[in-house]
N, CA, C, O and CB atoms as a CASP TS submission, in Angstrom:
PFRMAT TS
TARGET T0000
AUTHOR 0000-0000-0000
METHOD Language model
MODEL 1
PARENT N/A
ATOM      1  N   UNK     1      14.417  -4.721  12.433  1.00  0.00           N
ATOM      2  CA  UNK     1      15.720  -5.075  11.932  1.00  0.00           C
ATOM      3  C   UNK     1      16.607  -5.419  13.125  1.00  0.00           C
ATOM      4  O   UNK     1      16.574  -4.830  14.205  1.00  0.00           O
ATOM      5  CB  UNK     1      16.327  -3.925  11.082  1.00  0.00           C
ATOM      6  N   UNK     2      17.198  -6.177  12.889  1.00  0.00           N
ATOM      7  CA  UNK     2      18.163  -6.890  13.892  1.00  0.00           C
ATOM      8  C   UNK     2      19.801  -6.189  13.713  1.00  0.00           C
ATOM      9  O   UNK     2      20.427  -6.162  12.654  1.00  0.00           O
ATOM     10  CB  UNK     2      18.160  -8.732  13.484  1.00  0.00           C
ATOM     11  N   UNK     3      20.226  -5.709  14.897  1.00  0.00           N
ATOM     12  CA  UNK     3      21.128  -4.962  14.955  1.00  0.00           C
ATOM     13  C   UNK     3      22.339  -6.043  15.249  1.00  0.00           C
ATOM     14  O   UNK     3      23.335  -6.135  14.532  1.00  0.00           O
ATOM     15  CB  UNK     3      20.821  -3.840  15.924  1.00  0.00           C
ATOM     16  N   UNK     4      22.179  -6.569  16.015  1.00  0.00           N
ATOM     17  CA  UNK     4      23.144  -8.133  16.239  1.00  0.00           C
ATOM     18  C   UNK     4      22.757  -9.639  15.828  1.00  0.00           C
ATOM     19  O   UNK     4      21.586  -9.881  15.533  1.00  0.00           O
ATOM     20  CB  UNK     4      23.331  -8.388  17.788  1.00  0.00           C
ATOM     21  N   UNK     5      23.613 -10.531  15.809  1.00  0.00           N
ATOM     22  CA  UNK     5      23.025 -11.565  15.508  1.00  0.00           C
ATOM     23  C   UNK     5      23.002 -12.222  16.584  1.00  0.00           C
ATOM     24  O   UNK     5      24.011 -12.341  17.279  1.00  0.00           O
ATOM     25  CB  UNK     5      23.467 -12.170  14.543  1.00  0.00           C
ATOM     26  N   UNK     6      21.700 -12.823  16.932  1.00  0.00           N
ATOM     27  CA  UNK     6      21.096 -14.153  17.818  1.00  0.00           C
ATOM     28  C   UNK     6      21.471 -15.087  18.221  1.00  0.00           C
ATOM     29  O   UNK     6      21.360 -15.952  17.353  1.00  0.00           O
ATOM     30  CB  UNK     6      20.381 -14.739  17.485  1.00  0.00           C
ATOM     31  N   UNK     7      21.987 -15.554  19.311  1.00  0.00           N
ATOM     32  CA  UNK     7      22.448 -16.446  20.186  1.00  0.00           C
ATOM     33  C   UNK     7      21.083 -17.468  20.685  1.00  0.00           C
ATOM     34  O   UNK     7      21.254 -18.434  21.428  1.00  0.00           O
ATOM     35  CB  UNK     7      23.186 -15.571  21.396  1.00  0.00           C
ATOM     36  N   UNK     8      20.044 -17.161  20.268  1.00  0.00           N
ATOM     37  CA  UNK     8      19.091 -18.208  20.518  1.00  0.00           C
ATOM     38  C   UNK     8      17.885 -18.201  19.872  1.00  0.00           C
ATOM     39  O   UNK     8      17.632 -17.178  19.235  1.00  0.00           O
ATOM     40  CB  UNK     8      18.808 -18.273  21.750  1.00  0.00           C
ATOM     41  N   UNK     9      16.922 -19.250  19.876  1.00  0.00           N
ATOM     42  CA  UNK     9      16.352 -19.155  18.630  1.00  0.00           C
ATOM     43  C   UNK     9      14.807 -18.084  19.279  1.00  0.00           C
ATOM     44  O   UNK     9      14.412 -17.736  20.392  1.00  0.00           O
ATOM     45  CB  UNK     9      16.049 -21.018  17.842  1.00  0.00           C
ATOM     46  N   UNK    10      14.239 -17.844  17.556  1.00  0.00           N
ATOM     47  CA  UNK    10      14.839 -18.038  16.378  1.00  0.00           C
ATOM     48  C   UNK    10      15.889 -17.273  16.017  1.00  0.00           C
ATOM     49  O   UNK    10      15.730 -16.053  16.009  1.00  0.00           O
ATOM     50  CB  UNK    10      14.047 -17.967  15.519  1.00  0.00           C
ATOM     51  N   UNK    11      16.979 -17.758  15.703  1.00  0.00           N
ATOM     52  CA  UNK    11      18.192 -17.277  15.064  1.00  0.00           C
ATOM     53  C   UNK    11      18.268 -16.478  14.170  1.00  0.00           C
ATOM     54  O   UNK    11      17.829 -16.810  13.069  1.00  0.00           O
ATOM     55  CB  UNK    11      18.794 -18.039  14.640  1.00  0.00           C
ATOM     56  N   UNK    12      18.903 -15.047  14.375  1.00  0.00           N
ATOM     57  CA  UNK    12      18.662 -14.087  13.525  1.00  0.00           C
ATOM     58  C   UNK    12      20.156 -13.568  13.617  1.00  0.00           C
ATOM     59  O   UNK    12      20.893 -13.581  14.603  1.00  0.00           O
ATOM     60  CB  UNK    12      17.409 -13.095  13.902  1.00  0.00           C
ATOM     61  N   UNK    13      20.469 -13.010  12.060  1.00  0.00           N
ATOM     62  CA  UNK    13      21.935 -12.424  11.509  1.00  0.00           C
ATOM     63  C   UNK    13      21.472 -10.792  11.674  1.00  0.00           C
ATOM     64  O   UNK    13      20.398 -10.232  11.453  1.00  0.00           O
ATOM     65  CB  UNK    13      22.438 -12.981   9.553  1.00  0.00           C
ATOM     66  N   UNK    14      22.576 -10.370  12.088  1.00  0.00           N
ATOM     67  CA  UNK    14      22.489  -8.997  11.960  1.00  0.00           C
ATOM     68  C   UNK    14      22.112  -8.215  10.559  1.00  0.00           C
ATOM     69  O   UNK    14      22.641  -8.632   9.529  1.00  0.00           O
ATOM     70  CB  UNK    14      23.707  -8.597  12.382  1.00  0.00           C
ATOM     71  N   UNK    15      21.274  -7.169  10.497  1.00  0.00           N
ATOM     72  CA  UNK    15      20.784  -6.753   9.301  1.00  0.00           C
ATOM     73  C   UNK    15      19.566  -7.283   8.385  1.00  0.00           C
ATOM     74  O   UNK    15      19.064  -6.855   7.346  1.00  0.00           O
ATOM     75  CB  UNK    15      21.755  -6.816   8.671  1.00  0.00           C
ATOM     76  N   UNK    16      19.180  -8.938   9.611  1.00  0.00           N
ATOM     77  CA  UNK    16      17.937  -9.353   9.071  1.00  0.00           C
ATOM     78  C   UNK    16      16.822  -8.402   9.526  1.00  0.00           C
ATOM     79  O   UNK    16      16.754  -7.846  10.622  1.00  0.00           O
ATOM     80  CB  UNK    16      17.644 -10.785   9.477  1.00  0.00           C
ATOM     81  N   UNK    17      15.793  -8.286   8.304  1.00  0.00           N
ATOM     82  CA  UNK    17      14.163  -7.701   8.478  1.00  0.00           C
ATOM     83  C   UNK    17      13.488  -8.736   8.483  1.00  0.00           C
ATOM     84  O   UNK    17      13.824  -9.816   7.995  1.00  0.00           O
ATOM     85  CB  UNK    17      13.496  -6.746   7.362  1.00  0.00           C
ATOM     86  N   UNK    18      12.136  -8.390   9.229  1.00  0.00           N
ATOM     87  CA  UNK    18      10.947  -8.972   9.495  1.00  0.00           C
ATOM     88  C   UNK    18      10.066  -8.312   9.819  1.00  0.00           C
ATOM     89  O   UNK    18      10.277  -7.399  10.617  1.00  0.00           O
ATOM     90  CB  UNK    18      10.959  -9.748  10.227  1.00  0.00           C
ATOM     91  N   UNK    19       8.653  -8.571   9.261  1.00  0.00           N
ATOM     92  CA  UNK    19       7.466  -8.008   9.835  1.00  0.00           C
ATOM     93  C   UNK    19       6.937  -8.626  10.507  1.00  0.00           C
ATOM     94  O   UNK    19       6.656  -9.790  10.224  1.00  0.00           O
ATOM     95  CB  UNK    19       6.652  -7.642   9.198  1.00  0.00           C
ATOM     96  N   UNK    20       6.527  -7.897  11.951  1.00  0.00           N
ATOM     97  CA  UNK    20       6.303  -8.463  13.103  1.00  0.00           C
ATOM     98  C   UNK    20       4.674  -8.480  13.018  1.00  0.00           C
ATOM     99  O   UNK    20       4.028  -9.481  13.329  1.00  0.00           O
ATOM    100  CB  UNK    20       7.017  -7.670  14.337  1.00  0.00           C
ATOM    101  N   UNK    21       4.004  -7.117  12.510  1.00  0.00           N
ATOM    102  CA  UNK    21       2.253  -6.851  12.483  1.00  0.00           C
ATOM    103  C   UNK    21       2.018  -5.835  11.797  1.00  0.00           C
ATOM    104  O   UNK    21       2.995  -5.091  11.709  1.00  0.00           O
ATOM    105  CB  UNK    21       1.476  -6.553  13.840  1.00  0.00           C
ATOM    106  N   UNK    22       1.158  -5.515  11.297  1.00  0.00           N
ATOM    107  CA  UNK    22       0.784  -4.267  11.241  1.00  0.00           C
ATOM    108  C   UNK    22      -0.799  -4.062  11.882  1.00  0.00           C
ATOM    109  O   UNK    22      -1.594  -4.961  12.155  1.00  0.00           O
ATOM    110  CB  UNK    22       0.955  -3.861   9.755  1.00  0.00           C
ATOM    111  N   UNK    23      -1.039  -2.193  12.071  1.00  0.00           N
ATOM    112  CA  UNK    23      -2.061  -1.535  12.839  1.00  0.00           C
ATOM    113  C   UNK    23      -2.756  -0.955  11.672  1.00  0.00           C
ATOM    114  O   UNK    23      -2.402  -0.860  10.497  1.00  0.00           O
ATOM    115  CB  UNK    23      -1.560  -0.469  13.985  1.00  0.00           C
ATOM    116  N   UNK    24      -3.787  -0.605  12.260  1.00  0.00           N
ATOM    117  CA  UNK    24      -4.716   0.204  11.414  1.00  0.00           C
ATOM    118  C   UNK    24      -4.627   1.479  11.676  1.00  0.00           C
ATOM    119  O   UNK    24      -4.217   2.301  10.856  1.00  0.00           O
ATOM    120  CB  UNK    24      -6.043  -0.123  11.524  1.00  0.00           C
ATOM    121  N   UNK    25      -4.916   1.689  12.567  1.00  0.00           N
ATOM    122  CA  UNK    25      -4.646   2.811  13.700  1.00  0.00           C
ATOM    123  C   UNK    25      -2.734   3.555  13.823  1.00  0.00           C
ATOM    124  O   UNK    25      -1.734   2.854  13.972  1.00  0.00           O
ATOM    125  CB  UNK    25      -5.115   1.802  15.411  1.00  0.00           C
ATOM    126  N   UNK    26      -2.751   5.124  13.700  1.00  0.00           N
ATOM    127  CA  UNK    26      -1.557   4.979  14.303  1.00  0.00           C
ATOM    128  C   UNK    26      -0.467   4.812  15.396  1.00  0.00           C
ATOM    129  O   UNK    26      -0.922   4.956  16.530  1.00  0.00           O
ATOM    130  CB  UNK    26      -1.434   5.364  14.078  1.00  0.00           C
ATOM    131  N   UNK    27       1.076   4.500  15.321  1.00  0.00           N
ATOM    132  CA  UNK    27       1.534   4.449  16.279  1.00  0.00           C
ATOM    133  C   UNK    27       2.763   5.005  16.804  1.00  0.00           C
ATOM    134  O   UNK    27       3.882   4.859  16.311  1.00  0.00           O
ATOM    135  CB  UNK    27       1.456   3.574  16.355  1.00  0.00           C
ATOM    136  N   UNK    28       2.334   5.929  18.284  1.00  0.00           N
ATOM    137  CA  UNK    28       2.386   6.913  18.584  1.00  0.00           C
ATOM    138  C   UNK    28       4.011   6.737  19.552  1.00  0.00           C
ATOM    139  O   UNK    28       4.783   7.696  19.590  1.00  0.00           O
ATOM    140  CB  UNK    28       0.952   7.314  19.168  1.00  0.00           C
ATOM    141  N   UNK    29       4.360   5.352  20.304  1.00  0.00           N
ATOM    142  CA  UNK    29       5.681   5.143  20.922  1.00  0.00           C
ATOM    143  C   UNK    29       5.866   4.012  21.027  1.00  0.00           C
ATOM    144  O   UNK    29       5.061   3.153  21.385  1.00  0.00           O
ATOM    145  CB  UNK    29       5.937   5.650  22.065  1.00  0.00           C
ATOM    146  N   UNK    30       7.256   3.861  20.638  1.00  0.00           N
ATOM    147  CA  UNK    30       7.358   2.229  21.126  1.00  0.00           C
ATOM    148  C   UNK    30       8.358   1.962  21.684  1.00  0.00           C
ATOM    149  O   UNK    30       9.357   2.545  21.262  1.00  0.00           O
ATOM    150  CB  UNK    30       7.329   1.194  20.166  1.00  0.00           C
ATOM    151  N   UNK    31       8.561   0.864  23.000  1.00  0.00           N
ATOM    152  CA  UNK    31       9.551   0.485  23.545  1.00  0.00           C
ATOM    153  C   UNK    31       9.869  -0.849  24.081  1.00  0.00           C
ATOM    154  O   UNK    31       9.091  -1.771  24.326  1.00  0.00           O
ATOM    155  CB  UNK    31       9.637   1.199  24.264  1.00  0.00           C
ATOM    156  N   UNK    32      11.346  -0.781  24.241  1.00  0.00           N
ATOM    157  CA  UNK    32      11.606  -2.643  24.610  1.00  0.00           C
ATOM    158  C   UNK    32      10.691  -2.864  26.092  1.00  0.00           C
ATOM    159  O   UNK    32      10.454  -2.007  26.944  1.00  0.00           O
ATOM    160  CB  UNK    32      13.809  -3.159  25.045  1.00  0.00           C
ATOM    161  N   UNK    33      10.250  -4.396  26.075  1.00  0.00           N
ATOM    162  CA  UNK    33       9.667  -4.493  27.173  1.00  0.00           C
ATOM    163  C   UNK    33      10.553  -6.220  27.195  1.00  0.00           C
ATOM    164  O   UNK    33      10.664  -7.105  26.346  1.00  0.00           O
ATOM    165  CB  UNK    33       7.752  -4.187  27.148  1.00  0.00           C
ATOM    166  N   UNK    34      11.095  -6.048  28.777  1.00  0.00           N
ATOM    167  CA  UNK    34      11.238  -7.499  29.548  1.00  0.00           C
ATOM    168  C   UNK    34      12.493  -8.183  28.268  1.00  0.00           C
ATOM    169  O   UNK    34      12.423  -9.323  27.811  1.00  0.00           O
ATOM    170  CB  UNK    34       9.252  -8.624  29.673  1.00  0.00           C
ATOM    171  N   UNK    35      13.588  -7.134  27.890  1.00  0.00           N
ATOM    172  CA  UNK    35      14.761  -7.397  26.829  1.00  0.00           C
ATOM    173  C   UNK    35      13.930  -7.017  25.994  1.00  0.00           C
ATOM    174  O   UNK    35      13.172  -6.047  25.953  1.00  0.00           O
ATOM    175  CB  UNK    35      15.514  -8.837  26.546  1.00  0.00           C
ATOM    176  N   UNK    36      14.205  -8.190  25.061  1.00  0.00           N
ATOM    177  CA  UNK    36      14.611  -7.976  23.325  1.00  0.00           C
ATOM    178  C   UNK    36      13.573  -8.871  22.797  1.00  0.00           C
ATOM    179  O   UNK    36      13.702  -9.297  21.649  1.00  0.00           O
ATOM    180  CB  UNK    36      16.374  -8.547  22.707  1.00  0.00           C
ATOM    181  N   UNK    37      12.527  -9.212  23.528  1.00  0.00           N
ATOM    182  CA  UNK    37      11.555 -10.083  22.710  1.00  0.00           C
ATOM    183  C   UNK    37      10.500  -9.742  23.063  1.00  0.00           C
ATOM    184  O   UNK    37       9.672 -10.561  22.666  1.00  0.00           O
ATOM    185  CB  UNK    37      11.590 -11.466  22.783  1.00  0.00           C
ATOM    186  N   UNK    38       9.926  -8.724  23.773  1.00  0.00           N
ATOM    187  CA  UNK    38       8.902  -7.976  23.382  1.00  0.00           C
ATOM    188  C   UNK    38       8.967  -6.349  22.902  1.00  0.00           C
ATOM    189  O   UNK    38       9.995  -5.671  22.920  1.00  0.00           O
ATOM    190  CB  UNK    38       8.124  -8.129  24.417  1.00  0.00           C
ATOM    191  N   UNK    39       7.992  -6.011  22.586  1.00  0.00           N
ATOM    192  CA  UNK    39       7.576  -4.612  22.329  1.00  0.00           C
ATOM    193  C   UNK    39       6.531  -3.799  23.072  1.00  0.00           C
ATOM    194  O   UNK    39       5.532  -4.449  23.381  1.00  0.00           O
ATOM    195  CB  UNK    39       7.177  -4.593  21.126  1.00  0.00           C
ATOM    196  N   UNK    40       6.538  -2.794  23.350  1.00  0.00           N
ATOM    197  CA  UNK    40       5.528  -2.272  23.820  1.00  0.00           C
ATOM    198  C   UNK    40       4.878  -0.727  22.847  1.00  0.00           C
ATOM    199  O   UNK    40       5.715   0.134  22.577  1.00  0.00           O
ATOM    200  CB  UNK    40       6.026  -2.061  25.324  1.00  0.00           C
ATOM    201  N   UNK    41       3.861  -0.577  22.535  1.00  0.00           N
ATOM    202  CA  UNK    41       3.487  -0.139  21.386  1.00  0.00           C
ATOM    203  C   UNK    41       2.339   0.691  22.047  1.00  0.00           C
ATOM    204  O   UNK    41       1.292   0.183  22.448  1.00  0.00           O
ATOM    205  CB  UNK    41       3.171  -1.252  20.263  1.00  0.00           C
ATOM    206  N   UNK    42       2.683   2.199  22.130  1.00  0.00           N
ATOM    207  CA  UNK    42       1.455   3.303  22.501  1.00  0.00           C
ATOM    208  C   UNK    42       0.415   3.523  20.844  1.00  0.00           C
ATOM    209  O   UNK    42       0.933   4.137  19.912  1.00  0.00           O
ATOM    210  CB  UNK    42       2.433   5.222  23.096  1.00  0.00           C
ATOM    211  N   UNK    43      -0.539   3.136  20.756  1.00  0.00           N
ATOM    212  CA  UNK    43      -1.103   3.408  19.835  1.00  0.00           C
ATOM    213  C   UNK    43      -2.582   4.953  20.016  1.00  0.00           C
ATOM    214  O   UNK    43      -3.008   5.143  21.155  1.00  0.00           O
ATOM    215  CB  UNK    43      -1.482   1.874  19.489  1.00  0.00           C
ATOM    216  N   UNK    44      -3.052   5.684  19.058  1.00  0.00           N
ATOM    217  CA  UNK    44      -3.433   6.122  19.113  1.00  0.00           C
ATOM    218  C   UNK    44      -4.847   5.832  18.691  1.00  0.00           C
ATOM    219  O   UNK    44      -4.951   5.103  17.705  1.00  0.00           O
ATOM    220  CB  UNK    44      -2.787   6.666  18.946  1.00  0.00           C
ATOM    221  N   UNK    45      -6.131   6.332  19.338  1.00  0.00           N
ATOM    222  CA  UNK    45      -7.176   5.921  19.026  1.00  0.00           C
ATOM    223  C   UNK    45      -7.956   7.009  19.342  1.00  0.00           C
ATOM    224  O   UNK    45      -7.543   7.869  20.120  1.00  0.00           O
ATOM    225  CB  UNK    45      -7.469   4.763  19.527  1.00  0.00           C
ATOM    226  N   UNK    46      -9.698   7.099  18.508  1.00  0.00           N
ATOM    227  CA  UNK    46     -10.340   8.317  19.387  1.00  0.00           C
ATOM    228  C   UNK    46     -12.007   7.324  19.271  1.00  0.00           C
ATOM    229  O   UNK    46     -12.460   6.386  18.614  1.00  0.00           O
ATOM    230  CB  UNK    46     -10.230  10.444  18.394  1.00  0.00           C
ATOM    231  N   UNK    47     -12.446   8.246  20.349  1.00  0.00           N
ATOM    232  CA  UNK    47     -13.632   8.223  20.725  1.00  0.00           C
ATOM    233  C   UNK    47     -14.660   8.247  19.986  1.00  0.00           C
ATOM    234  O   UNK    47     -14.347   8.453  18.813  1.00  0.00           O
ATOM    235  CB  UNK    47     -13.754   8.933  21.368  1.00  0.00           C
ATOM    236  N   UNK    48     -15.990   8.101  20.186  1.00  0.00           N
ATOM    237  CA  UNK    48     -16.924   8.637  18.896  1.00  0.00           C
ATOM    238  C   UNK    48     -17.104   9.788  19.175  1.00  0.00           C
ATOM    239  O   UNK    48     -17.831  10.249  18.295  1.00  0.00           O
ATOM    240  CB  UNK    48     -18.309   8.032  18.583  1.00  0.00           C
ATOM    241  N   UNK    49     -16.856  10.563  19.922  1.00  0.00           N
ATOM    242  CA  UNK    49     -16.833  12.305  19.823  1.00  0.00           C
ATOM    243  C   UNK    49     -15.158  12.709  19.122  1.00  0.00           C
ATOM    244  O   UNK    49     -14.613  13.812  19.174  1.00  0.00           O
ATOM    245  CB  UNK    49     -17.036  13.163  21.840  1.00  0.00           C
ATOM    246  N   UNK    50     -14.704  11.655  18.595  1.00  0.00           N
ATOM    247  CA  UNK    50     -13.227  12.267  18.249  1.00  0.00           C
ATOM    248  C   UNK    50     -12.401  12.675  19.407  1.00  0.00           C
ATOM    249  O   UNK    50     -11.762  13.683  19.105  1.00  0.00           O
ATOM    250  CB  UNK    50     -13.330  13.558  17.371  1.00  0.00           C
ATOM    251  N   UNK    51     -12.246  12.411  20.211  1.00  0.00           N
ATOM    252  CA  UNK    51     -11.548  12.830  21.413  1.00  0.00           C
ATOM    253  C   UNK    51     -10.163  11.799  21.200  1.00  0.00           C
ATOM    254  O   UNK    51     -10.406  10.597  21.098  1.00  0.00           O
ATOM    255  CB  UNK    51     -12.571  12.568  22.968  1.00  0.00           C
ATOM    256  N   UNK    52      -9.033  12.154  21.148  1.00  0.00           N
ATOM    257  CA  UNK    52      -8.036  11.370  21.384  1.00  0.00           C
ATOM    258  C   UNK    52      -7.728  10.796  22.571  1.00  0.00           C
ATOM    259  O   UNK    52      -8.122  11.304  23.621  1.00  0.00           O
ATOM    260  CB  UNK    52      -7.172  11.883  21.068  1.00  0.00           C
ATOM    261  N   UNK    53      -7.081   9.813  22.552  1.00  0.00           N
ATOM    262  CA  UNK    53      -6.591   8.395  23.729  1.00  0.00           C
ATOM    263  C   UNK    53      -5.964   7.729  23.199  1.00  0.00           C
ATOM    264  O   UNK    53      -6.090   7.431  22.011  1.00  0.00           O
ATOM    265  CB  UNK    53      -7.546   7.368  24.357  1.00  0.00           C
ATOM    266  N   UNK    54      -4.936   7.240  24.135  1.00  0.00           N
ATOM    267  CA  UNK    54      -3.988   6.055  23.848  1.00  0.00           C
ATOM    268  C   UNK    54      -4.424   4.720  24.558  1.00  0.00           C
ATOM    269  O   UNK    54      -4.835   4.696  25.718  1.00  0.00           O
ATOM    270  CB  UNK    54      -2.500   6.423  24.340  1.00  0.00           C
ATOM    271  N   UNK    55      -4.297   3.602  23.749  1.00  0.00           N
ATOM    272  CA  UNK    55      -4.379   2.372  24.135  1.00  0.00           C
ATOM    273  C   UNK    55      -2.656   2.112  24.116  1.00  0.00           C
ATOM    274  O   UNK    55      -1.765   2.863  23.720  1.00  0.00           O
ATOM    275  CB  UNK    55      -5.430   1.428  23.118  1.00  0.00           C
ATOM    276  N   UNK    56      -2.581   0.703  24.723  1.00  0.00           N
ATOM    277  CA  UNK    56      -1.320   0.243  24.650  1.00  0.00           C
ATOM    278  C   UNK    56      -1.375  -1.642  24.357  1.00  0.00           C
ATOM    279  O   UNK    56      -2.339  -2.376  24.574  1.00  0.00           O
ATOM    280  CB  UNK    56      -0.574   0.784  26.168  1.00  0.00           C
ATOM    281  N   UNK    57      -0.169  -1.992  23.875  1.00  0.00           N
ATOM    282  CA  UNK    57      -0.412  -3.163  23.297  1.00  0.00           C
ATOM    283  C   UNK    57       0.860  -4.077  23.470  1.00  0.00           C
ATOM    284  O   UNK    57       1.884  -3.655  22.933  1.00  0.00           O
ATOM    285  CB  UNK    57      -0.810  -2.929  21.878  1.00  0.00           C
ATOM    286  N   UNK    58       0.910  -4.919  23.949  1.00  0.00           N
ATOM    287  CA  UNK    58       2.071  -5.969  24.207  1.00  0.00           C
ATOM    288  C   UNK    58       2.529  -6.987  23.177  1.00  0.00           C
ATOM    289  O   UNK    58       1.726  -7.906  23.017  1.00  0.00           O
ATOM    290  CB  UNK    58       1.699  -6.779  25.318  1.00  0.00           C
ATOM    291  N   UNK    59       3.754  -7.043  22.362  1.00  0.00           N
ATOM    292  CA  UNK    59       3.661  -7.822  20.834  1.00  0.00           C
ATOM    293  C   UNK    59       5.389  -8.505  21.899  1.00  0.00           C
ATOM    294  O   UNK    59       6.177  -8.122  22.764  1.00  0.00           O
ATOM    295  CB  UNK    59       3.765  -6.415  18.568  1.00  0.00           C
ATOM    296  N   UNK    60       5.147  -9.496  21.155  1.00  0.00           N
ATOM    297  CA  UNK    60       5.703 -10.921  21.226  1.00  0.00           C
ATOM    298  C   UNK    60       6.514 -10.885  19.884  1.00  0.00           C
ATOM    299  O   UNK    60       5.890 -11.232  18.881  1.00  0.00           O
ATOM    300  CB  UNK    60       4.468 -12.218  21.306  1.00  0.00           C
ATOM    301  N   UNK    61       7.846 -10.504  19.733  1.00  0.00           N
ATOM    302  CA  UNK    61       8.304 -10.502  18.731  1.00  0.00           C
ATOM    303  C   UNK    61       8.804 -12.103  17.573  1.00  0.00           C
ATOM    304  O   UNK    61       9.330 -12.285  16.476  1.00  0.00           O
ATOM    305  CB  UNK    61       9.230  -9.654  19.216  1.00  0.00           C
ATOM    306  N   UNK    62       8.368 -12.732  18.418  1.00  0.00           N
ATOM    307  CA  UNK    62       8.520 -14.319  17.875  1.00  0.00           C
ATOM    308  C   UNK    62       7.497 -14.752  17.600  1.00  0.00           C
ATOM    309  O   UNK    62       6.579 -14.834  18.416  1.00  0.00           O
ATOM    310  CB  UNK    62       9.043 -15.335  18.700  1.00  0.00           C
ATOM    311  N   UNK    63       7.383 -15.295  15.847  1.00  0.00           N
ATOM    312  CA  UNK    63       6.445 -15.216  15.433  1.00  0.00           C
ATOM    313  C   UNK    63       6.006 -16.611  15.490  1.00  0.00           C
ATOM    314  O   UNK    63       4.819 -16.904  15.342  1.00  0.00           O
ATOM    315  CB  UNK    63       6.484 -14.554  14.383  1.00  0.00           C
ATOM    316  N   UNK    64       7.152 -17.703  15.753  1.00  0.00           N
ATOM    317  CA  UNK    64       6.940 -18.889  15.478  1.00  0.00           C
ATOM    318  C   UNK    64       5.853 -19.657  16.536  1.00  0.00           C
ATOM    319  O   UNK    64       6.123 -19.951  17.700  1.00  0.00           O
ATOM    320  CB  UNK    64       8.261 -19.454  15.405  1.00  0.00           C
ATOM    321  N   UNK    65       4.562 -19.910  15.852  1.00  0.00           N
ATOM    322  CA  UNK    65       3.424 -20.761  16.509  1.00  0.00           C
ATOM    323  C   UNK    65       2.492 -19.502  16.145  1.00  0.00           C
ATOM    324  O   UNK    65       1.327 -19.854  15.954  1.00  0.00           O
ATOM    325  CB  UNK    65       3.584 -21.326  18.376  1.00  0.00           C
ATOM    326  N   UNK    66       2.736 -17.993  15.988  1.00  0.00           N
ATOM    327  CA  UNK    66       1.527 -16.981  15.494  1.00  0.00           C
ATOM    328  C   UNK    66       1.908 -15.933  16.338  1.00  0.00           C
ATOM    329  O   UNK    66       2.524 -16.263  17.351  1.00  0.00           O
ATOM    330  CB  UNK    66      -0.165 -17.458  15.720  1.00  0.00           C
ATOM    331  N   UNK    67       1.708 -14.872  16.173  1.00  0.00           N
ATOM    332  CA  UNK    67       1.356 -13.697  16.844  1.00  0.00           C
ATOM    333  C   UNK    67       0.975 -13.566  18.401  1.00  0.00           C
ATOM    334  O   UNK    67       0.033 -14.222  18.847  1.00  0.00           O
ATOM    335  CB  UNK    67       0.347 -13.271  16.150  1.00  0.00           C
ATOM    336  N   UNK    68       1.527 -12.935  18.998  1.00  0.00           N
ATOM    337  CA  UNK    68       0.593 -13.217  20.702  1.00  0.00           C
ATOM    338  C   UNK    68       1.138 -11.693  20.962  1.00  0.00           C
ATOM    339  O   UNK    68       2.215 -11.185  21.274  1.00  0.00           O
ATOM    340  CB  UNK    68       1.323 -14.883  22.270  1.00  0.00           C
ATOM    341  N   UNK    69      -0.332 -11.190  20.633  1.00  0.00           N
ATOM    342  CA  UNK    69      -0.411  -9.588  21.167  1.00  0.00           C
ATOM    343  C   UNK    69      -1.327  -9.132  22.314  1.00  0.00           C
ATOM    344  O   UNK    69      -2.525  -9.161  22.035  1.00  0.00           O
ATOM    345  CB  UNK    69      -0.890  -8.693  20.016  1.00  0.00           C
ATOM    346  N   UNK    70      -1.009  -8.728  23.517  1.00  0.00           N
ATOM    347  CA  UNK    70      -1.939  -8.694  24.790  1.00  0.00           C
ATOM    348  C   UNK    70      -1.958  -6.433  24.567  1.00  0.00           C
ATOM    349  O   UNK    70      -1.080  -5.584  24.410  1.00  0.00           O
ATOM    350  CB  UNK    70      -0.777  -9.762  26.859  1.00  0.00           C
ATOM    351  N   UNK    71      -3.538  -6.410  24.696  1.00  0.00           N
ATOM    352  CA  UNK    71      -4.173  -5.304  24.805  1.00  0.00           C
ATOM    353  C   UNK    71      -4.014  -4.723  26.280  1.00  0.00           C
ATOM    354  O   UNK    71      -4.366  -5.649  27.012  1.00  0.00           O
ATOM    355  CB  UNK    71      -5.534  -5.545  24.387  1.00  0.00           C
ATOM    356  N   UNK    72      -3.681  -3.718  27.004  1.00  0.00           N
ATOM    357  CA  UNK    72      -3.331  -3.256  28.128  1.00  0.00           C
ATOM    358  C   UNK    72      -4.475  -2.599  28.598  1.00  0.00           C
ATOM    359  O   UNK    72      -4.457  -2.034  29.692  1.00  0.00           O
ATOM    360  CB  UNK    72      -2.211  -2.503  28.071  1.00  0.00           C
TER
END
């Protein structure tokens, strides 16, 4: 959700929603990366012994041309 409205594109009004992705897996922290147009996303994952670990994941909040999510 957009807390302000957008000064550049894509142009967004305050109080607009959008779905950016969804995981299969859950997710465990997330934070702004490089401003307001990426995300950075601690996800949780386990092992085949069940052992927990975090992966991390880089999302591109602009969807226009597709998705561009980089695995860390």
């Amino acid at each position: 959700m957009w807390l302000n409205d957008t000064s550049y594109q894509p142009f967004y009004k305050k109080g607009d929603k959008e779905l950016i992705t969804r995981f299969l897996i859950p997710i465990q922290n997330g934070t702004w990366f490089r401003g307001e147009d990426h995300i950075i996303l601690e996800l949780e994952q386990k092992d085949p012994k069940g052992r927990q670990y975090s992966i991390y994941r880089i999302i591109e909040i602009d969807k226009r041309g597709g998705i561009n999510i980089v695995e860390l």
